[in-house]
N, C-alpha and C positions, 0 to 999 in steps of 0.2 A: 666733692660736694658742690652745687649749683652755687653758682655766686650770684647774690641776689641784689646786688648792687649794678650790677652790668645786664641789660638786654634791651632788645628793641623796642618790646613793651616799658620799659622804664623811661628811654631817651624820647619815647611817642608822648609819655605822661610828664616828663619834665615837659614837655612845650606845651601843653595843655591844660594841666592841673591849677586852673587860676579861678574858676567857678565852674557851679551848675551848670550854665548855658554853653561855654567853651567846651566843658567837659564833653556832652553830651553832643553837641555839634560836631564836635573833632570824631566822636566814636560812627557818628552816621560816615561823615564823609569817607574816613578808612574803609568801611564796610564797602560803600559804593564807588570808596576809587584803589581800591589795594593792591590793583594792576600798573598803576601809576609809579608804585615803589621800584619797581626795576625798569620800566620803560622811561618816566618821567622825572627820578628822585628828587630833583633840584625845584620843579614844578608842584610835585608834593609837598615839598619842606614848607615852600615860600608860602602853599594854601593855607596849610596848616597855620603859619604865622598869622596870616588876614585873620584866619577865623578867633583865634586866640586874641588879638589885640581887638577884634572888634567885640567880637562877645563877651570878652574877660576884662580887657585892662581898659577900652571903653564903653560897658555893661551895656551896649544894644540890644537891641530886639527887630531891628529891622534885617533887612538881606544883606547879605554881603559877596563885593566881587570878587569873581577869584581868577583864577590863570584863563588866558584866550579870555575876557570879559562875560566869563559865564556868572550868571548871578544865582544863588541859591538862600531860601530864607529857608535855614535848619531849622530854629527854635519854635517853628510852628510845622513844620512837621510832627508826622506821629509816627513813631520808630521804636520796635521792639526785635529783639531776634526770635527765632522760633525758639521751644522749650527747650528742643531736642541739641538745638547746636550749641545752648550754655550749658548743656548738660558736655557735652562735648567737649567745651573750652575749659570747664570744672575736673575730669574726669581728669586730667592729666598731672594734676592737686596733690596730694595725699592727703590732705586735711580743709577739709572747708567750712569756715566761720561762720556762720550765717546771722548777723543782726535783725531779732524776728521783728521787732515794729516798724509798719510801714511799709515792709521789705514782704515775709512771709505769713506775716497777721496784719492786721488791723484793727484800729477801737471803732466803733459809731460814736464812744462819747466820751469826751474829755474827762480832766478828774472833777473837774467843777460841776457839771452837770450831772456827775456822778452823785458828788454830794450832797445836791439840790434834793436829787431823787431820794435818797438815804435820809435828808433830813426830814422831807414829808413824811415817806413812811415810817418815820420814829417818833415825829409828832415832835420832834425836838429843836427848838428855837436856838438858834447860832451854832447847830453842828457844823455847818457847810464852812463857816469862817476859821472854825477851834478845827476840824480837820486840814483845813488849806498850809496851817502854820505847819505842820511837818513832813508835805510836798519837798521831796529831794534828802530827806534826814534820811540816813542810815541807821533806820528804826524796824524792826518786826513789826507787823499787822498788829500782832496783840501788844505789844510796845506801847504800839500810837494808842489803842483803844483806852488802856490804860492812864493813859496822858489826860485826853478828854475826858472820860467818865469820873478823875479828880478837878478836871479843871467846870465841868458842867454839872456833878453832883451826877451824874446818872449812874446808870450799868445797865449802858449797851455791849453788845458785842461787834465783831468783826463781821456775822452772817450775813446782814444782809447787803454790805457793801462788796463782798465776794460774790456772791451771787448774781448783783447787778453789774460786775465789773464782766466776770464771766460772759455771761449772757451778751454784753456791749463787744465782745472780739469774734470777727469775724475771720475767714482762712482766706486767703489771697490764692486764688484757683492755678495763676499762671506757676507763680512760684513752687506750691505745692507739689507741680507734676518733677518740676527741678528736684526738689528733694528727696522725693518718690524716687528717681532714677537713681540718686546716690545712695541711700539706701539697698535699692535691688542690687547696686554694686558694691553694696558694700567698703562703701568710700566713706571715713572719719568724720563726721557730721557735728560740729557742734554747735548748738544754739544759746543764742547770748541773750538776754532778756533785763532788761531794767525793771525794777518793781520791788513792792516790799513785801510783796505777798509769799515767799519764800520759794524753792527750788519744787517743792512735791506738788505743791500747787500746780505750777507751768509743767511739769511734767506730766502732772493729769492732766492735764487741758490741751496739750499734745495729742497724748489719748483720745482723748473726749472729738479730738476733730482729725484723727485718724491721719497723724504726723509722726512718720519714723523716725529717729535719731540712733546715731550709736552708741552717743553720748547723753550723760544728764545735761539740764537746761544749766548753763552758767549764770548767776543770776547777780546784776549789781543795783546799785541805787539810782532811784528815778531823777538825780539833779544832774547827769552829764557830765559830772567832772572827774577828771582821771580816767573817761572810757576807754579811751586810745590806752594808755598804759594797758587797763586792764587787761584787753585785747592781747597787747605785747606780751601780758604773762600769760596767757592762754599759750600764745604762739610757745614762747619759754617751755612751759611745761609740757607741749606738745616736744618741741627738741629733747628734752633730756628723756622723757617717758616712754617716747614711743621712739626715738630716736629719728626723728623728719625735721629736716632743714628749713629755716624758716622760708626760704625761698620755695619750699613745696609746701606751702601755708597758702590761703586764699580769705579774704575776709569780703563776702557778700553785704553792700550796704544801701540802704535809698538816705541815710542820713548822710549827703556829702561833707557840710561844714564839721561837723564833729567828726565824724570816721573815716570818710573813702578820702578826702585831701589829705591832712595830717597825717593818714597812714601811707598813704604814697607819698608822700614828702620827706616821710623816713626813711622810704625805699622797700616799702611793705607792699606784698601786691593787693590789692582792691577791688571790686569790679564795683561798679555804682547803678543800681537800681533807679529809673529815675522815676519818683514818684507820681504815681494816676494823678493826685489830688492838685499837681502840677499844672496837668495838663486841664483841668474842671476850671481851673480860674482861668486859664487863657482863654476859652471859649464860651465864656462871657454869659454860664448859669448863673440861676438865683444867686442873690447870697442869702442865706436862709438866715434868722436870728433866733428862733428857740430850738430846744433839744429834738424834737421830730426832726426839725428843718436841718440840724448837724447831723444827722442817721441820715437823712436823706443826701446830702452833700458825700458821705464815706463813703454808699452804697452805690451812687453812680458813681461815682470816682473811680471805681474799683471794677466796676461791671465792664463800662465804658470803656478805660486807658489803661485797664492791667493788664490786657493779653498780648500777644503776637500785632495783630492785624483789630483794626478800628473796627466797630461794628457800623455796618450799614447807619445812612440816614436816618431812615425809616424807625428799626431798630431802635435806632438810640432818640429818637423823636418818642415815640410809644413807652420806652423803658423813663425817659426822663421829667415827662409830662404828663402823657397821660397815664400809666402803671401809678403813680403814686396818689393821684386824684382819687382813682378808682378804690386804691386801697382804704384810703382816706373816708371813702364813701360806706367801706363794708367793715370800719373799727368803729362807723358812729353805727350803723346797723346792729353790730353785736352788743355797743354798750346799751343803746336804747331797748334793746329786745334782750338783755336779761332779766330773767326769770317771767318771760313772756313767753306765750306763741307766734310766731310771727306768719301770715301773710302776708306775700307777695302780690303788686298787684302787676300785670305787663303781659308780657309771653314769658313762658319760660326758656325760651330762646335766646333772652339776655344776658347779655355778659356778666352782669350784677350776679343775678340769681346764681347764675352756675357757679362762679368763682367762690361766692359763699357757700354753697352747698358744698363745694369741695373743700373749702380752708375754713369755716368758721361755724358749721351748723353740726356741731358735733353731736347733739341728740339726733340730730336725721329726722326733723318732725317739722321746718320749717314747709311753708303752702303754699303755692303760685296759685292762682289765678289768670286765665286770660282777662283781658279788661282794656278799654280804650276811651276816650271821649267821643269817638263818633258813634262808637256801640250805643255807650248808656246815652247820648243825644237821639238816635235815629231809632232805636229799637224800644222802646218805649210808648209809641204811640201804637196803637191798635190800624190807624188808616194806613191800608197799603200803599198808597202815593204818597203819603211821609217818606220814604225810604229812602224816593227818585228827590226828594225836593232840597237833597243836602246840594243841587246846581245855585239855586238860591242862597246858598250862605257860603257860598266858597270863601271870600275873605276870613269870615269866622273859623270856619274849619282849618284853611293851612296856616291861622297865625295860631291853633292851637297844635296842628298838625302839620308841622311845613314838608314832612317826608311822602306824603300823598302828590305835591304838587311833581316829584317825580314819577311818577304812576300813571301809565295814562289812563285816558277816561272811560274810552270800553270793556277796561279791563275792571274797572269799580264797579261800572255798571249789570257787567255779570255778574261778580260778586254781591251786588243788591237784590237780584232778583228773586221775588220771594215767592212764598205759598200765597193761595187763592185767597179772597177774602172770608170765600166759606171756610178755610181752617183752622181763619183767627176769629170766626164768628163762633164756631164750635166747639173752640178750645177756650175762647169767654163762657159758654154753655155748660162746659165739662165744671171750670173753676165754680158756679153758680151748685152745680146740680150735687156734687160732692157736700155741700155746706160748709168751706172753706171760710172760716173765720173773715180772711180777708177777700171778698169777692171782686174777682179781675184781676190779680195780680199782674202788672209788667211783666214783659218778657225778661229786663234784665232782674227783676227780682227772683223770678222764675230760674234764670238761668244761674242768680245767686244758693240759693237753696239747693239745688243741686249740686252744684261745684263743692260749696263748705259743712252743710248739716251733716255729714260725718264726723268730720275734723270737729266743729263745734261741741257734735256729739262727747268724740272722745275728752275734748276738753273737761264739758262737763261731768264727767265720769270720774277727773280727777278731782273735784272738788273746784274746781276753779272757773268762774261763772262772770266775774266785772272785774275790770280792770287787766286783765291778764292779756291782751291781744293789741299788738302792733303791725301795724298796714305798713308797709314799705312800695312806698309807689315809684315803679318805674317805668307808667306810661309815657309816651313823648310831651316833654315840657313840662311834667307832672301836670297833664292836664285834667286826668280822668281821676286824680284823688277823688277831687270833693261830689264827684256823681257817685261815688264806689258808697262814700263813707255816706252819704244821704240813700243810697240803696240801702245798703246795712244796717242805718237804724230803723229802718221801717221794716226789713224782713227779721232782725236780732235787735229788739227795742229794748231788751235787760242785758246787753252789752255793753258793757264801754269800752271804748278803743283808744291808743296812741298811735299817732301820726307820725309819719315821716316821709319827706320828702328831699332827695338831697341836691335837686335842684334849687329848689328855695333858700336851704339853709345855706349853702355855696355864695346864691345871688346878696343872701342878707349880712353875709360875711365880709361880702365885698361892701355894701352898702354903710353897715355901723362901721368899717374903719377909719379910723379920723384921718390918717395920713395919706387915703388914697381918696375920700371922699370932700374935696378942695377942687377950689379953679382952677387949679397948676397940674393938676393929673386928670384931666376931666378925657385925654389921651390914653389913662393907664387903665378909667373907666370905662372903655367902650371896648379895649382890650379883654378886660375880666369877662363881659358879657359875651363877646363871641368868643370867647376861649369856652365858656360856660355852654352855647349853642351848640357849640364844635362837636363837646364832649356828651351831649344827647344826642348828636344825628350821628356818630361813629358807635354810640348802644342801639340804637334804633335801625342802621341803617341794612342790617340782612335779616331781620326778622319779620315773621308774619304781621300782617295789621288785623286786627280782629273788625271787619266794619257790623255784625248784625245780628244776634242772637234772636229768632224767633222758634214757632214748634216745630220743634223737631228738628231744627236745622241753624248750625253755627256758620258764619260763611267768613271767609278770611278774602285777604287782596295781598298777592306777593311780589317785594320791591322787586331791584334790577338785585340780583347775588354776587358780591365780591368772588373772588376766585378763592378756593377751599387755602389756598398755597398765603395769601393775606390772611385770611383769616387768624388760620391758626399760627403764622408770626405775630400777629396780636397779642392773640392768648400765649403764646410760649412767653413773651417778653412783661406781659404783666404777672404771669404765675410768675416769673422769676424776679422782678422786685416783690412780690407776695412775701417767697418763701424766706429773700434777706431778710425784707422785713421781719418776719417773726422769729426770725434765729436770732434777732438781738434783742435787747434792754427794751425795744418797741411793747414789749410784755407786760413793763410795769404801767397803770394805771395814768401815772402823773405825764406819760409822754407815749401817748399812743397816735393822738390824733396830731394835727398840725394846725399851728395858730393860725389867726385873721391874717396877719403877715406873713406866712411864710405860703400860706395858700393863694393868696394872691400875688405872691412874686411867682411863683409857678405859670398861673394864670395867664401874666402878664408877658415874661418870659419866653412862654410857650406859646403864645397864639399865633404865629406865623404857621409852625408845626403841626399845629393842632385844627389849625383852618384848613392844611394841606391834607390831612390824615380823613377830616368828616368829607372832602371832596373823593377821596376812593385811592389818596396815597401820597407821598412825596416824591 
């Protein structure tokens, strides 16, 4: 039998095993100096020590020197091994532990915030507190419900606190493929799980997120006490049962101070996970204060510093600032526009539009519209030299338009060039000689009627004639709303419409906050605003410009085109905080969108980022 008291790996973790930081520092250097063990021993040993006394028994964070005065700052590096080689270093095991929180799942939300949610949707006053008191009791789900529905007079149930608990755990990608391969190997798997929710529970939800085990989930109570024991009877029962020494035992952990130290200091083997969410506070994001802004914090934490190798700048600029803005933009889009129709107004070349049309327009009935402010400014007058005379209001034009002043001037001016005078004298003739209620209509009226008296149509077909239609403008700067919405009630005068705009409500967000609208942040102000500009010339900045709807002829002006290769890393890194998002508790009502505060810490945050990304990259 292995003796699990003596090996290399034990006498590597007695000198290191003093924290986090030593831990984790000590495992990089081995990695990249493990050549050192036979050519330098004595030069390893003594490294080892530095790093240990600096990061452990004097808890630093800075660099530290080591042999030949090479200097290395471990704790901000970012170090993972690939999937394949812990799979590797596991496989030699007979048995592997695996501690799933942290490690091979994840919450987006704590149990408090769980509560919050549970208590609005029960409409029950002091649940969140009468729940909090049996946090860590060794009580069943229906137990505790019991507890409360005597101590609050009610009769709830456990549904819907399961539900959103569910919903709130997300699968840790990197880990997952680790377990994937012990399974395919058929290597003794077990998972350890704190919670009160019971064993069948976690073992659906295994299931449910396509987690093999060989084993049922072990499951203890959520206060932490007696884990390590517990563990040790796992290990126990693993010896007598299946006959495997505890030294061919492995316990997988990202919770160091409870599990991976105290179980190597028994002489238990450990591997220590080190937590993403780690790595999120060292590089100095938000810190978010409501429940959105905590989903937001797990989700990059998790995207970001769970795998092998960092993602790109860029990547992690896009997925951290702007991806969550965006999303942010298209859950007040669906709340405002239920049981609506919505119009779009922009191109539909927009990022906005598409992303909804893929994740949130599930009837498939939502309407774009082309639309611009220089359109409904210039095409509107009947005089051909109106068209040419937008030289004259340039300042107007790029403070409503500033992606034009990229554009050159010949290339507008093609784009302007219209039909004869006799066209639009004849096509005023045509509108006269039909008996057209309204005689001479605008060309952008003209070109309104066309684009929606269908849609409108079918509207009315269903019974639904006022109040039922939402405009979602996402011209540049939302400038062409209020020409769109002053088109529309002169072409659709028995219509009433809601608005929306999410540049305004962004900017107005920033505005009513009391803690960022003060003398002392008038810095954090000017931040929000160009973080806010960033994020319309990075929607704006490959799509068509609509400048001129006359007869018979739509005329477009096109920017300079990012490369297809940007682009769609864009799009891959906001679809993919998207889909976090909606795989969690993000579902329920009461924490969909993100507050005043945690959207302008983003804002604020981000606008280095985000000032980089509207110029064409980082």
């Amino acid at each position: 039998m292995k003796n699990r008291f003596f090996s290399k790996k034990r006498i590597f973790h007695l000198l290191t095993n003093i924290n986090e930081k030593s831990s984790y520092s000590s495992e990089i250097y081995l990695e990249k100096n493990s050549d050192m063990l036979s050519s330098a021993p004595l030069n390893f040993l003594m490294d080892l020590a530095r790093i240990s006394f600096h990061y452990g028994i004097s808890d630093k964070d800075s660099a530290v020197t080591l042999s030949g005065k090479k200097v290395c700052d471990f704790t901000n590096m970012y170090y993972r091994h690939k999937s394949v080689l812990v799979f590797k270093s596991f496989e030699k095991y007979k048995c592997i532990i695996i501690d799933v929180w942290d490690t091979l799942l994840y919450r987006t939300l704590d149990n408090d915030e769980i509560y919050k949610i549970v208590e609005n949707k029960n409409k029950t006053d002091g649940f969140a507190a009468e729940r909090k008191k049996y946090d860590g009791k060794d009580l069943s789900i229906n137990e505790i419900y019991e507890k409360i529905n005597e101590a609050l007079g009610t009769e709830l149930t456990s549904e819907n606190e399961i539900e959103i608990y569910r919903k709130s755990i997300l699968k840790n990608r990197y880990v997952s493929e680790i377990t994937d391969m012990l399974a395919a190997n058929h290597i003794k798997t077990i998972p350890i799980v704190s919670g009160c929710y019971g064993k069948e529970f976690y073992n659906k939800l295994f299931k449910d997120k396509k987690i093999y085990f060989s084993d049922d989930a072990a499951v203890t109570d959520e206060s932490g006490r007696g884990y390590t024991d517990f563990i040790k009877k796992l290990i126990g029962k693993a010896e007598k049962e299946d006959k495997i020494s505890a030294g061919e035992c492995l316990v997988y952990s990202s919770d160091y101070k409870n599990c991976v130290k105290p179980l190597r200091s028994a002489n238990y083997n450990s591997t220590y996970y080190y937590p993403p969410k780690t790595f999120y506070k060292k590089y100095n994001y938000p810190e978010m204060r409501d429940i959105q802004g905590k989903i937001y914090e797990n989700i990059v934490s998790y995207e970001l510093f769970g795998y092998k190798n960092m993602k790109s700048r860029e990547y992690s600029a896009i997925f951290a600032y702007l991806a969550p803005v965006i999303t942010d933009i298209l859950e007040n889009i669906f709340k405002y526009g239920k049981d609506k129709k919505i119009i779009f107004i922009g191109s539909n070349e927009n990022m906005i539009y598409r992303l909804y049309k893929r994740y949130y327009d599930f009837k498939d009935d939502a309407l774009i519209t082309d639309w611009s402010y220089f359109m409904a400014e210039y095409s509107e007058s009947r005089e051909a030299d109106k068209f040419k005379s937008y030289k004259e209001n340039l300042r107007e034009i790029y403070e409503n338009m500033p992606s034009l002043r990229c554009i050159p001037d010949d290339r507008i001016l093609y784009s302007l060039e219209s039909e004869s005078g006799e066209d639009m004298a004849s096509d005023k003739k045509r509108n006269s000689d039909t008996g057209s209620e309204k005689v001479g209509f605008t060309y952008a009226e003209k070109y309104m009627k066309a684009s929606l008296d269908y849609y409108l149509e079918e509207l009315k077909k269903e019974g639904k004639e006022r109040n039922d239609i939402l405009v979602v403008d996402l011209t540049e700067k939302n400038s062409g709303g209020g020409s769109f919405l002053k088109v529309f009630k002169n072409v659709y005068p028995y219509i009433n419409v809601a608005y929306y705009s999410w540049y305004k409500e962004i900017t107005n967000m920033a505005a009513d906050s009391e803690e960022i609208n003060n003398d002392k942040n008038a810095d954090d102000i000017s931040k929000i605003s160009d973080s806010i500009d960033s994020i319309d010339g990075i929607l704006q900045r490959d799509i068509p410009v609509l400048l001129k709807v006359s007869y018979e002829e739509i005329s477009y002006v096109y920017p300079v085109i990012s490369s297809l290769t940007a682009a769609e890393k864009m799009k891959g890194a906001i679809s993919k905080y998207i889909e976090r998002h909606l795989e969690t508790s993000a579902g329920e009502s009461q924490c969909r969108t993100f507050s005043a505060h945690d959207i302008n810490e983003l804002l604020i945050h981000g606008n280095e980022c985000l000032y980089a990304l509207g110029k064409g990259g980082i």
